[in-house]
ZAZANU-765439 format. One line per 4 residues: for each residue x, y negated, z of C-alpha. Coordinates in steps of 0.5 Angstrom, whole numbers, plus 500, padded with zeros to 3 digits. Layout:
BEGIN
X:Y:Z  ...
***
This chain:
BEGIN
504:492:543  511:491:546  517:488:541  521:494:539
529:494:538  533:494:533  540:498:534  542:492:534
539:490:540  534:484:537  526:484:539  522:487:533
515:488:532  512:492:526  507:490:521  504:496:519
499:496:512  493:496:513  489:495:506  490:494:499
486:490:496  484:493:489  482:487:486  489:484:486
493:490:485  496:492:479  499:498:479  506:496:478
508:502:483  513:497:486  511:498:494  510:507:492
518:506:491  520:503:496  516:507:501  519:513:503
514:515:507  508:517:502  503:511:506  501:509:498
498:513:493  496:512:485  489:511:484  484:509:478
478:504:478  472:506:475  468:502:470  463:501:476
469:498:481  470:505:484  476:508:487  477:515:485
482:520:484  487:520:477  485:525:472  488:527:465
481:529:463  477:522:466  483:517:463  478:514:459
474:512:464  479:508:467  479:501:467  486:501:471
490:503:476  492:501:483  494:503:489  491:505:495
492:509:502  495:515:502  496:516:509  496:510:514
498:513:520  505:514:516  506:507:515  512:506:520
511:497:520  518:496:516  515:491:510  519:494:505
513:494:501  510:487:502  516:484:500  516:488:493
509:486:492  508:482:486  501:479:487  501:480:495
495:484:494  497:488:501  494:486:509  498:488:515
498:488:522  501:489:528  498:495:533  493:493:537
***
């Protein structure tokens, strides 16, 4: 991918998310608020390391939550959510 422009004229190249890896994720939401742009989502990890979907009634079987991707196609590659990532669970890449 060719370097983008910033309105200021400076080369930039987006890093676009990619992957959560929920073993590091602890479900802080902090990447979920800073991304405008619903890429992420809050899930639940079973008690057999599945990734499934938050239901009130299922809350007792999850052993903790994470997030996962929502929508990847929409990551637009601004970071934000890297740079507010506690345990830096998240994997980006540049666009092949």
């Amino acid at each position: 991918m060719t370097a983008m422009l910033t309105r200021g004229g400076r080369e930039w190249v987006p890093d676009y998310l990619v992957s959560i890896n929920p073993e590091l994720c602890i479900g802080c939401g902090r990447c979920f608020k800073v991304c405008g742009r619903d890429v992420m989502t809050l899930k639940g990890v079973n008690d057999e390391g599945e990734i499934v979907e938050l239901d009130d009634d299922e809350d007792e079987e999850i052993e903790k939550k994470v997030m996962a991707m929502n929508d990847q196609d929409a990551c637009i590659g601004c970071g934000a959510c890297a740079r507010v990532c506690p345990t830096n669970s998240q994997t980006h890449a540049r666009a092949a």
